[in-house]
C-alpha positions in Angstrom: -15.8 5.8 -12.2 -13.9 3.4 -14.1 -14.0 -0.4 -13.2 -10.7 -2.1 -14.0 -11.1 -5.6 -14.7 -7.3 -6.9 -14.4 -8.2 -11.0 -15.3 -6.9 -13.0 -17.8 -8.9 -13.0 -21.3 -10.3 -16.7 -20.7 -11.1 -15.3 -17.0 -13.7 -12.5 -18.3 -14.9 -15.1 -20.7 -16.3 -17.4 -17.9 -17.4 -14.7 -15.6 -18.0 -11.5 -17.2 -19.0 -8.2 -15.5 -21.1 -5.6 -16.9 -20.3 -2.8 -18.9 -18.7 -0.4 -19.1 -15.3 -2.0 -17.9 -11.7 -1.6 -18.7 -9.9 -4.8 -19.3 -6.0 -4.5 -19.2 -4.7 -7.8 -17.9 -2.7 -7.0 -14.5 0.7 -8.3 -16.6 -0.1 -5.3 -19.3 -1.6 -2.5 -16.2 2.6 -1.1 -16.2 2.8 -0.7 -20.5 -0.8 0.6 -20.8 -1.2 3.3 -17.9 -1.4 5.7 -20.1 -5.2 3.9 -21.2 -6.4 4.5 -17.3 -8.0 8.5 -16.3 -5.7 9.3 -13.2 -8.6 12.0 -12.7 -11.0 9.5 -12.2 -11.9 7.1 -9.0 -10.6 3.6 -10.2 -11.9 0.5 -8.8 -9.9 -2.8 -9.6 -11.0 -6.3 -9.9 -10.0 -9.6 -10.2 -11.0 -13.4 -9.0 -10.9 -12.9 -5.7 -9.2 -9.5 -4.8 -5.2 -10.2 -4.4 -4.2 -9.9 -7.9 -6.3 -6.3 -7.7 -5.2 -4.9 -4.6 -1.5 -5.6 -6.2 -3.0 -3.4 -9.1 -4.5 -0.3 -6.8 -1.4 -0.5 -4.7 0.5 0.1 -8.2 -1.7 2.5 -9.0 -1.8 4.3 -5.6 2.6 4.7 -6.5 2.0 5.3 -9.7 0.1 8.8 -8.6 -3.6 7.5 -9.0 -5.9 9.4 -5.9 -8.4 7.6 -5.7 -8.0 4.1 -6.3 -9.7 1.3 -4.5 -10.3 -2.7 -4.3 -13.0 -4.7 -5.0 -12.1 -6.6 -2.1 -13.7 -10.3 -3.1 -13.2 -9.5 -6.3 -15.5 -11.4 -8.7 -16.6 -14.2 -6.5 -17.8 -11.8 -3.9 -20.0 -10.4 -7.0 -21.5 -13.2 -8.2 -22.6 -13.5 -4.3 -23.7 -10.2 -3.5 -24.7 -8.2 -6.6 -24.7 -10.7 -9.5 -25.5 -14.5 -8.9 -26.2 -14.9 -12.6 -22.2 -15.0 -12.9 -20.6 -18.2 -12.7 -18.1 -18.4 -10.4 -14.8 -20.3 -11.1 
């Protein structure tokens, strides 16, 4: 599984997620596709889950099977799996 992290650079420097992660910001996701496994179950996050289901929907067109969203994004982690991240 890969766990696409679609923030902003300063974003994943407040709150980071554990590794592994691929960071592509969602304004670079179109030029660097080719950096994302089509064969592999992608799941996208972001702050709060609209910027990423923008992303998997992309995806999702873009041929990608099985792509979903973090719905919540990073703010539902920090409440559910992680409180040790600070949300923002």
């Amino acid at each position: 599984m890969t766990l696409l992290d679609v923030r902003e650079n300063w974003e994943i420097e407040i709150a980071p997620v554990p590794s592994p992660t691929l960071h592509i910001p969602m304004s670079q996701v179109a030029d660097r596709l080719a950096e994302i496994d089509p064969a592999v179950e992608t799941v996208v996050i972001c702050r709060s889950g609209a910027r990423s289901m923008e992303v998997a929907r992309f995806l999702e067109h873009a041929g990608f099977s099985t792509v979903s969203n973090m719905t919540g994004g990073i703010l539902a982690w920090a409440k559910d799996v992680d409180p040790t991240i600070k949300p923002y």
